[in-house]
C-alpha positions in Angstrom: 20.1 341.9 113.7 22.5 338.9 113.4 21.9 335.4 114.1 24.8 332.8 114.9 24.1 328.9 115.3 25.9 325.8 114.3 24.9 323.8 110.8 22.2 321.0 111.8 21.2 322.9 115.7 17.8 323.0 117.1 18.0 326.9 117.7 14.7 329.2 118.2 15.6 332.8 117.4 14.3 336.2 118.6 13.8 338.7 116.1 12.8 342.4 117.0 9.8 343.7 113.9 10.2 347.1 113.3 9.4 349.3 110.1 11.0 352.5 109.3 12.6 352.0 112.9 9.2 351.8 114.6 8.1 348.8 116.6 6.1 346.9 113.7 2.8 345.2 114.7 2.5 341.7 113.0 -1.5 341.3 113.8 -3.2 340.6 110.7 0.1 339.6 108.6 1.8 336.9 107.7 5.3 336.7 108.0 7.8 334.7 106.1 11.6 333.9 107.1 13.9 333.6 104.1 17.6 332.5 104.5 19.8 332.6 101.6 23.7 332.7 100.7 22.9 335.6 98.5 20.2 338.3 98.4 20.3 337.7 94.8 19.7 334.6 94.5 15.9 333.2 93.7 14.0 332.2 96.4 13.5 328.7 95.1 17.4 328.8 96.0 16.9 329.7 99.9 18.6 327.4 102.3 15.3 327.5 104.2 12.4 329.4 105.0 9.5 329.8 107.6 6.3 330.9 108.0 4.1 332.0 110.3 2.2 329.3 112.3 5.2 327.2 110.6 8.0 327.6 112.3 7.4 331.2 113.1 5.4 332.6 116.4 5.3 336.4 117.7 4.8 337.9 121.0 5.1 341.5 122.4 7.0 343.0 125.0 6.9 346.6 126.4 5.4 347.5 122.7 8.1 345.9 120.9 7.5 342.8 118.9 9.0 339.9 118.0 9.3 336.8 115.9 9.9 333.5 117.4 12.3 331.8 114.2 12.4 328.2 115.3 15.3 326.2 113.2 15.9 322.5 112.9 18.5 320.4 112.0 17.1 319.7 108.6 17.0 323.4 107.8 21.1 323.1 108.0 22.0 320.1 107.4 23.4 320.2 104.2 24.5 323.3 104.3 28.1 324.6 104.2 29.6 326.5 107.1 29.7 330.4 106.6 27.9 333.6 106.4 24.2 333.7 105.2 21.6 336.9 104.8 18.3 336.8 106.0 14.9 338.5 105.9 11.3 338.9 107.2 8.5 339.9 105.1 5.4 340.9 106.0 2.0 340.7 104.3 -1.1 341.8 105.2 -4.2 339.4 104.9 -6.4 341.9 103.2 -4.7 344.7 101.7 -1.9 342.2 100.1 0.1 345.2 101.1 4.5 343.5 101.9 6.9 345.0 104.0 10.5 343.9 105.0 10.2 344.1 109.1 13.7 342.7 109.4 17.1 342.2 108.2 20.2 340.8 108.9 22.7 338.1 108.5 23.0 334.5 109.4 26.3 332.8 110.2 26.2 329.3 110.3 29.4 327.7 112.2 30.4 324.0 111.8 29.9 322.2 114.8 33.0 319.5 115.5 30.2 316.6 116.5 28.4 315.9 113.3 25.8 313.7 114.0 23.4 313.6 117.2 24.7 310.1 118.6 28.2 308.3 118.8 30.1 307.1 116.1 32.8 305.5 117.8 32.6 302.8 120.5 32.4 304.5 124.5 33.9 302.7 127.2 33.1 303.4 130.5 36.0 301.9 132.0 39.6 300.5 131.0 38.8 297.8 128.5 39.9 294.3 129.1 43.1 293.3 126.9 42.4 291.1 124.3 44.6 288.0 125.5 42.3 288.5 128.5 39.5 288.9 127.2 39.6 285.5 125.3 41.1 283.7 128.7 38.0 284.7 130.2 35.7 283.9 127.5 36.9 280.2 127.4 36.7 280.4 131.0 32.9 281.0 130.4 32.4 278.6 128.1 34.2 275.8 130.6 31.7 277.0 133.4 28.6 276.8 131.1 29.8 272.8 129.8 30.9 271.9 133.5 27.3 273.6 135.0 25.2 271.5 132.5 26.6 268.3 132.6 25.9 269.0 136.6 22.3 269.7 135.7 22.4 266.5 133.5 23.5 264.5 136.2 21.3 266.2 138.8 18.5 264.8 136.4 19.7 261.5 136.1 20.0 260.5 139.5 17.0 261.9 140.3 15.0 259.8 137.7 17.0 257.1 139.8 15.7 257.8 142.9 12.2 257.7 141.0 12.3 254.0 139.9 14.3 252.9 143.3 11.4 254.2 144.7 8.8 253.4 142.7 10.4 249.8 142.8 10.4 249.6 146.5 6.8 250.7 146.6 6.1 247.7 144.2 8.2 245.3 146.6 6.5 246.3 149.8 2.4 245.9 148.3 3.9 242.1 147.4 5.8 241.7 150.5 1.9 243.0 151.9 0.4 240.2 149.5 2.5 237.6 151.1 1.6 238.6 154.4 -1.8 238.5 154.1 -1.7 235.3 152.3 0.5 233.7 154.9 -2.4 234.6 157.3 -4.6 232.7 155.3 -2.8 229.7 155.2 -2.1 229.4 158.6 -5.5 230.0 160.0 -6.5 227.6 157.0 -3.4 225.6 158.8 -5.6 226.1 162.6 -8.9 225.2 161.1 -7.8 222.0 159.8 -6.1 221.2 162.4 -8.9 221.6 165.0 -11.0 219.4 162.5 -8.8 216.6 163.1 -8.6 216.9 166.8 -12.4 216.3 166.9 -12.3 213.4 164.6 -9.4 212.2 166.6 -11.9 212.0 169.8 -14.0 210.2 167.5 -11.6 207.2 167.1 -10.7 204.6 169.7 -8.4 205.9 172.5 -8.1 203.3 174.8 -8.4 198.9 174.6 -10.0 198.8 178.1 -9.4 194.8 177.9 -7.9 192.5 175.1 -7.7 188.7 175.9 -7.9 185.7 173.1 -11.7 185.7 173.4 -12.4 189.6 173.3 -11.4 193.4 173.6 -13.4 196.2 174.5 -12.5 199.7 173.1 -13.9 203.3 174.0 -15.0 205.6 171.6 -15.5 209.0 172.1 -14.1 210.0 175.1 -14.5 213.2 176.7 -10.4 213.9 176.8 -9.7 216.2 179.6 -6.1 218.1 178.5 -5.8 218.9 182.7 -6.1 215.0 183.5 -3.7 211.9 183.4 -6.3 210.5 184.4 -8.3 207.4 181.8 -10.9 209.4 179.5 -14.5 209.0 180.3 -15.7 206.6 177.5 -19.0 207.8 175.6 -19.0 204.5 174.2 -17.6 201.3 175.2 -17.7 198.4 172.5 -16.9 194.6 173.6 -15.9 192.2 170.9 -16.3 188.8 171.6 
Protein backbone atom coordinates (compact mmCIF):
# COMPACT_ATOMS: atom_id res chain seq x y z
CA UNK A 1 0.00 0.00 0.00
CA UNK A 2 1.18 3.54 -0.81
CA UNK A 3 1.17 6.59 1.29
CA UNK A 4 1.31 10.26 -0.08
CA UNK A 5 1.64 13.38 2.20
CA UNK A 6 3.38 16.65 2.03
CA UNK A 7 7.11 17.12 3.93
CA UNK A 8 6.36 18.63 7.62
CA UNK A 9 2.03 17.45 7.48
CA UNK A 10 0.28 16.17 10.52
CA UNK A 11 -1.12 13.06 8.56
CA UNK A 12 -2.45 9.71 10.43
CA UNK A 13 -2.29 6.86 7.98
CA UNK A 14 -4.33 3.61 7.62
CA UNK A 15 -2.40 0.62 6.96
CA UNK A 16 -4.23 -2.79 6.24
CA UNK A 17 -1.86 -5.95 8.30
CA UNK A 18 -1.89 -8.92 6.41
CA UNK A 19 0.72 -11.89 6.22
CA UNK A 20 1.01 -14.18 3.41
CA UNK A 21 -2.17 -12.28 2.11
CA UNK A 22 -4.22 -13.10 5.19
CA UNK A 23 -5.67 -10.54 7.50
CA UNK A 24 -2.77 -10.36 10.17
CA UNK A 25 -3.76 -10.19 13.87
CA UNK A 26 -1.46 -7.66 15.77
CA UNK A 27 -2.66 -8.85 19.48
CA UNK A 28 0.27 -9.70 21.36
CA UNK A 29 2.92 -7.91 18.97
CA UNK A 30 4.60 -5.01 18.66
CA UNK A 31 4.77 -3.27 15.61
CA UNK A 32 7.32 -0.84 14.34
CA UNK A 33 7.00 1.71 11.33
CA UNK A 34 10.22 2.19 9.47
CA UNK A 35 10.53 4.86 6.66
CA UNK A 36 13.63 5.13 4.69
CA UNK A 37 14.96 6.50 1.23
CA UNK A 38 16.45 3.12 0.61
CA UNK A 39 15.66 -0.43 1.82
CA UNK A 40 19.30 -0.72 2.12
CA UNK A 41 20.11 1.62 4.06
CA UNK A 42 20.66 0.95 8.08
CA UNK A 43 17.98 1.69 10.16
CA UNK A 44 19.90 4.23 12.25
CA UNK A 45 19.57 6.02 8.62
CA UNK A 46 15.46 5.95 8.62
CA UNK A 47 13.86 9.23 8.12
CA UNK A 48 11.56 8.20 10.99
CA UNK A 49 10.00 5.46 12.70
CA UNK A 50 7.06 4.44 14.98
CA UNK A 51 6.05 2.20 17.35
CA UNK A 52 3.32 0.85 18.82
CA UNK A 53 1.73 2.85 21.68
CA UNK A 54 4.17 5.58 20.02
CA UNK A 55 2.81 6.86 17.24
CA UNK A 56 1.23 3.66 16.13
CA UNK A 57 -2.55 2.31 17.17
CA UNK A 58 -4.59 -0.70 15.59
CA UNK A 59 -8.14 -1.44 15.25
CA UNK A 60 -10.23 -4.13 13.34
CA UNK A 61 -12.86 -4.00 10.93
CA UNK A 62 -14.87 -6.77 9.36
CA UNK A 63 -11.67 -9.15 10.36
CA UNK A 64 -9.32 -7.01 8.72
CA UNK A 65 -6.75 -5.04 10.66
CA UNK A 66 -5.13 -2.03 10.72
CA UNK A 67 -2.40 0.26 11.91
CA UNK A 68 -3.15 3.73 12.76
CA UNK A 69 0.58 5.50 11.52
CA UNK A 70 0.22 8.93 13.03
CA UNK A 71 3.04 11.48 11.39
CA UNK A 72 4.22 14.80 12.51
CA UNK A 73 5.82 17.59 11.19
CA UNK A 74 9.09 16.79 12.77
CA UNK A 75 9.13 13.38 11.21
CA UNK A 76 9.49 15.43 7.69
CA UNK A 77 10.78 18.29 8.21
CA UNK A 78 14.07 18.06 6.99
CA UNK A 79 13.51 15.87 4.67
CA UNK A 80 13.72 16.26 0.90
CA UNK A 81 10.75 15.89 -1.40
CA UNK A 82 10.48 12.46 -3.22
CA UNK A 83 9.76 8.89 -3.11
CA UNK A 84 10.50 6.91 0.24
CA UNK A 85 9.88 2.95 1.06
CA UNK A 86 8.33 1.81 4.06
CA UNK A 87 7.62 -1.13 6.32
CA UNK A 88 5.88 -2.77 9.33
CA UNK A 89 7.35 -5.33 11.37
CA UNK A 90 5.87 -7.36 13.68
CA UNK A 91 7.12 -9.02 16.88
CA UNK A 92 5.69 -11.12 19.07
CA UNK A 93 6.03 -10.49 22.92
CA UNK A 94 6.87 -13.94 23.79
CA UNK A 95 7.97 -16.01 21.07
CA UNK A 96 10.39 -13.02 19.74
CA UNK A 97 9.11 -14.57 16.61
CA UNK A 98 9.23 -10.93 13.38
CA UNK A 99 7.19 -10.71 10.57
CA UNK A 100 6.85 -8.01 7.80
CA UNK A 101 2.77 -7.35 7.92
CA UNK A 102 3.20 -4.48 5.43
CA UNK A 103 4.95 -2.90 2.66
CA UNK A 104 4.90 -0.15 0.48
CA UNK A 105 6.21 3.17 -0.56
CA UNK A 106 6.06 6.68 0.77
CA UNK A 107 6.01 9.78 -1.36
CA UNK A 108 6.59 12.78 0.26
CA UNK A 109 5.57 16.05 -1.85
CA UNK A 110 6.77 19.64 -1.11
CA UNK A 111 4.15 21.69 0.11
CA UNK A 112 4.42 25.48 -1.47
CA UNK A 113 3.72 27.00 2.37
CA UNK A 114 6.73 26.07 4.32
CA UNK A 115 6.18 27.02 7.59
CA UNK A 116 2.81 26.86 9.72
CA UNK A 117 2.32 30.82 10.12
CA UNK A 118 2.86 33.91 7.86
CA UNK A 119 5.98 35.18 6.73
CA UNK A 120 5.00 38.12 4.99
CA UNK A 121 2.88 41.09 6.33
CA UNK A 122 -1.36 40.42 5.72
CA UNK A 123 -3.46 43.23 5.10
CA UNK A 124 -6.86 43.07 5.40
CA UNK A 125 -7.64 46.04 3.46
CA UNK A 126 -5.97 48.56 0.97
CA UNK A 127 -3.05 49.95 2.94
CA UNK A 128 -2.81 53.66 3.49
CA UNK A 129 -0.05 55.35 1.17
CA UNK A 130 2.81 56.40 2.82
CA UNK A 131 2.53 60.29 2.28
CA UNK A 132 -0.79 59.60 3.97
CA UNK A 133 0.05 57.69 6.39
CA UNK A 134 2.59 60.19 7.84
CA UNK A 135 -0.11 63.24 7.23
CA UNK A 136 -2.15 61.36 9.56
CA UNK A 137 0.30 60.46 12.00
CA UNK A 138 1.26 64.15 12.60
CA UNK A 139 -2.25 64.76 12.56
CA UNK A 140 -2.27 62.45 15.68
CA UNK A 141 0.36 63.77 17.26
CA UNK A 142 -1.24 67.53 16.94
CA UNK A 143 -4.50 66.12 18.58
CA UNK A 144 -2.67 64.40 21.42
CA UNK A 145 -0.47 68.07 22.25
CA UNK A 146 -3.73 70.20 21.54
CA UNK A 147 -5.90 67.56 23.97
CA UNK A 148 -3.40 67.90 26.84
CA UNK A 149 -2.68 71.23 27.05
CA UNK A 150 -6.80 71.30 27.32
CA UNK A 151 -6.47 68.94 30.15
CA UNK A 152 -3.62 71.22 31.64
CA UNK A 153 -5.73 74.00 31.46
CA UNK A 154 -8.95 72.23 32.61
CA UNK A 155 -6.64 71.62 35.78
CA UNK A 156 -5.51 75.01 36.20
CA UNK A 157 -8.56 76.74 36.35
CA UNK A 158 -10.05 74.47 38.39
CA UNK A 159 -7.32 74.81 41.09
CA UNK A 160 -8.55 78.51 40.50
CA UNK A 161 -11.84 78.05 41.25
CA UNK A 162 -10.43 76.14 44.50
CA UNK A 163 -8.68 79.17 46.15
CA UNK A 164 -11.45 81.84 44.79
CA UNK A 165 -13.46 79.71 46.71
CA UNK A 166 -11.62 78.88 49.41
CA UNK A 167 -10.81 82.70 49.59
CA UNK A 168 -14.38 83.75 49.61
CA UNK A 169 -15.20 81.28 52.38
CA UNK A 170 -12.28 82.95 54.35
CA UNK A 171 -13.90 86.57 53.57
CA UNK A 172 -17.38 85.68 54.59
CA UNK A 173 -16.36 83.96 58.42
CA UNK A 174 -14.52 87.69 58.81
CA UNK A 175 -17.21 89.52 57.25
CA UNK A 176 -19.33 87.04 60.06
CA UNK A 177 -16.65 88.24 62.79
CA UNK A 178 -17.45 91.82 62.08
CA UNK A 179 -20.95 91.34 62.36
CA UNK A 180 -21.05 89.91 65.43
CA UNK A 181 -18.66 92.32 66.77
CA UNK A 182 -20.59 95.26 65.48
CA UNK A 183 -23.46 93.81 67.61
CA UNK A 184 -21.44 93.96 70.46
CA UNK A 185 -20.49 97.40 70.28
CA UNK A 186 -23.63 98.72 69.72
CA UNK A 187 -25.50 97.02 72.45
CA UNK A 188 -22.29 98.03 74.51
CA UNK A 189 -23.19 101.48 72.57
CA UNK A 190 -27.30 101.04 74.17
CA UNK A 191 -26.07 100.06 77.61
CA UNK A 192 -23.99 102.95 78.06
CA UNK A 193 -26.19 105.02 76.91
CA UNK A 194 -29.12 104.03 79.10
CA UNK A 195 -26.50 104.49 82.05
CA UNK A 196 -26.20 107.97 81.32
CA UNK A 197 -29.90 108.73 81.01
CA UNK A 198 -30.33 107.55 84.62
CA UNK A 199 -27.49 109.66 85.85
CA UNK A 200 -28.82 112.40 83.77
CA UNK A 201 -32.21 112.22 86.00
CA UNK A 202 -29.86 112.32 88.79
CA UNK A 203 -28.60 115.91 87.97
CA UNK A 204 -30.44 119.19 88.31
CA UNK A 205 -33.12 119.68 85.61
CA UNK A 206 -34.81 122.67 86.48
CA UNK A 207 -33.79 126.23 88.74
CA UNK A 208 -37.41 126.48 90.14
CA UNK A 209 -36.26 130.20 91.43
CA UNK A 210 -32.86 132.17 91.15
CA UNK A 211 -32.85 135.75 92.76
CA UNK A 212 -29.61 137.60 94.27
CA UNK A 213 -30.37 136.01 97.66
CA UNK A 214 -31.16 132.27 96.54
CA UNK A 215 -32.06 129.53 93.96
CA UNK A 216 -33.75 126.43 94.42
CA UNK A 217 -32.99 123.40 92.09
CA UNK A 218 -34.74 119.92 91.68
CA UNK A 219 -33.06 116.85 91.62
CA UNK A 220 -34.28 113.82 90.53
CA UNK A 221 -37.25 114.26 88.82
CA UNK A 222 -39.46 111.72 87.67
CA UNK A 223 -39.16 112.91 83.75
CA UNK A 224 -42.30 111.85 82.00
CA UNK A 225 -41.18 111.56 77.94
CA UNK A 226 -45.38 111.98 77.19
CA UNK A 227 -45.41 115.42 79.20
CA UNK A 228 -44.34 119.11 78.48
CA UNK A 229 -45.41 119.45 81.46
CA UNK A 230 -42.54 120.62 84.67
CA UNK A 231 -40.96 117.21 86.16
CA UNK A 232 -42.08 116.21 89.46
CA UNK A 233 -39.10 117.08 91.70
CA UNK A 234 -37.83 114.22 94.16
CA UNK A 235 -35.81 116.69 95.64
CA UNK A 236 -35.96 120.35 95.87
CA UNK A 237 -32.80 122.12 97.33
CA UNK A 238 -33.03 126.11 98.35
CA UNK A 239 -29.80 128.02 98.54
CA UNK A 240 -29.81 130.90 100.38
Amino acid sequence: MNLSQYIGESRSHRVKLTLDGQPFNPAEHTLVFTAKWSPEEADTEAIFQKQSYLGITTESSSGAFFANISIVPADTSDDLPGENHYDIRALHNTTGVTRIVATGRLLLRQPITREPHVSTPVHTEQPIAPDVALAQMHAGIAAAQLAQSLAEDAAQTAQTAQTEASSSATTARQQAEIAVESASIAASAAETATTAAELACQMPIALLRQDAVSATIIFGASLNPRSSEVPYPSLILTLP
